[in-house]
C-alpha positions in Angstrom: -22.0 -11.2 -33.2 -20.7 -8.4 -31.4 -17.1 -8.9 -29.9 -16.6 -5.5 -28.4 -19.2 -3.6 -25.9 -19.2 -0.9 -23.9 -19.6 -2.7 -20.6 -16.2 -4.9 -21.8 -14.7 -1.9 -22.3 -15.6 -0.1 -19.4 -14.3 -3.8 -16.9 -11.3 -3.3 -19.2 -10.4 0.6 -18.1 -11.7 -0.4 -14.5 -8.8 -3.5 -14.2 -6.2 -1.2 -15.8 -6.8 1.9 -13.7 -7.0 -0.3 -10.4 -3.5 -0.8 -8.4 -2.1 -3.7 -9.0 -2.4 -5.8 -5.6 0.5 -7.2 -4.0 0.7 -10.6 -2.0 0.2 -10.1 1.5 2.8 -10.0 4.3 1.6 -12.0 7.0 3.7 -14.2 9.1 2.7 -16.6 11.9 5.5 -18.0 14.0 7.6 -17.8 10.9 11.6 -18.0 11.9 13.3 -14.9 11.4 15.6 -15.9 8.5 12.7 -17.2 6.3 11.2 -13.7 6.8 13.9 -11.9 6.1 14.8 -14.1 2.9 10.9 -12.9 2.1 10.9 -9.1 2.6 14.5 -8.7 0.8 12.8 -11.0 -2.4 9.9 -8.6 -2.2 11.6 -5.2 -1.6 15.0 -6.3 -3.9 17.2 -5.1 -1.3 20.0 -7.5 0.5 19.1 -8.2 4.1 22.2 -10.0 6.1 21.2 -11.4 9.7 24.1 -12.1 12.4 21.8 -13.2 15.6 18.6 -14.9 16.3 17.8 -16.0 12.9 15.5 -18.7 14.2 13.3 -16.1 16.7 9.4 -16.5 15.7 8.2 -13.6 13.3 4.3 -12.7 13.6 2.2 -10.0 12.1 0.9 -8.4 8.8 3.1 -6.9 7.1 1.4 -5.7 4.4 1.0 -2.1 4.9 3.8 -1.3 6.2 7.1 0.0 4.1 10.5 -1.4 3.9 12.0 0.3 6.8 9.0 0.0 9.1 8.6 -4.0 8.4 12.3 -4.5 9.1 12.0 -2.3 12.4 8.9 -4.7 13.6 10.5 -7.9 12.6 13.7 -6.3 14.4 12.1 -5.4 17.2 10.5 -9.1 17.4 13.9 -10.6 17.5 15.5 -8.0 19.3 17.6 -6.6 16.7 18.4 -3.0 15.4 18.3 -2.5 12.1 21.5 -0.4 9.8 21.6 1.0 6.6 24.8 -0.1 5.1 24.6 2.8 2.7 22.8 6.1 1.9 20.1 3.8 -0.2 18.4 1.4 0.4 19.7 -0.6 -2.6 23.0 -0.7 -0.4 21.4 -3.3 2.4 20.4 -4.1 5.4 22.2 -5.5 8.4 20.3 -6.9 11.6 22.6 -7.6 14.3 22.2 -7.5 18.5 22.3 -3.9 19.5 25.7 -2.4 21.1 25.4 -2.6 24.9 26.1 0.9 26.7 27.2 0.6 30.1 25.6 2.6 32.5 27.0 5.2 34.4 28.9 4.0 37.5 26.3 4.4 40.2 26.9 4.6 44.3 28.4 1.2 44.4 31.1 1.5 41.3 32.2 5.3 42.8 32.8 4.0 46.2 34.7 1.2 45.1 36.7 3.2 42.7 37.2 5.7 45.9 37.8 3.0 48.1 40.5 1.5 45.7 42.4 5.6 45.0 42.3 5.5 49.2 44.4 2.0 49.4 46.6 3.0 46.9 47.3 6.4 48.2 48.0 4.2 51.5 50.4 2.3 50.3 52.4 5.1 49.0 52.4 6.7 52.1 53.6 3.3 53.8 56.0 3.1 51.6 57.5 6.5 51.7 57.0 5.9 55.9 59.6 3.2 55.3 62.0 4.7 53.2 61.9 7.6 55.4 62.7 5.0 58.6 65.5 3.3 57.0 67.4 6.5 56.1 67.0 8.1 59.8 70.0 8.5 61.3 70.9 6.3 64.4 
């Protein structure tokens, strides 16, 4: 009995030389922190979460790469993603992003005008006064 052949041989090259397959990423209503706790095991990098670690995660995830998949699941939960270092080894944080307020429009500039205009008043009342009780019978 024959315990070698070449069609063994040839499944065996074919299984070694194919890429090993990696579980897939999909989520389906999944909360944030379990996900996260998921890509970081996968990826061996640390992934800290300050805000909305119960928002629902969907979507495959399989294809993407580490910084694409935390940019979705980000995005989902209305985080921004930041390196904490120059690798990724270093972490992850996902946090709410900073809040930029806009530029004063119409309303805030009149207001501030309108507020410089009283003050500027009340200076000139004052001096008014001052200039009143020092005048000369």
């Amino acid at each position: 009995m024959r315990t070698f052949s070449p069609i063994l041989a040839l499944f065996l090259a074919a299984t070694a030389l194919a890429a090993p397959v990696k579980n897939p990423l999909r989520f389906e209503h999944l909360p944030l922190g379990n996900v996260v706790r998921i890509i970081s095991a996968r990826y061996r990098v640390p992934v800290t979460i300050t805000a909305h670690a119960t928002s629902p995660i969907t979507g495959d995830f399989s294809g993407l790469s580490l910084h694409d998949g935390l940019d979705e699941v980000a995005a989902q939960a209305g985080l921004e993603v930041v390196a904490l270092g120059k690798t990724d080894a270093a972490g992850f944080l996902l946090r709410l992003p900073k809040v930029v307020p806009p530029p004063p429009g119409p309303v805030e500039s009149a207001a501030a005008r309108r507020a410089a205009l009283l003050k500027q008043r009340a200076d000139l009342q004052r001096s008014e006064a001052d200039l009143k009780a020092n005048a000369a019978p």
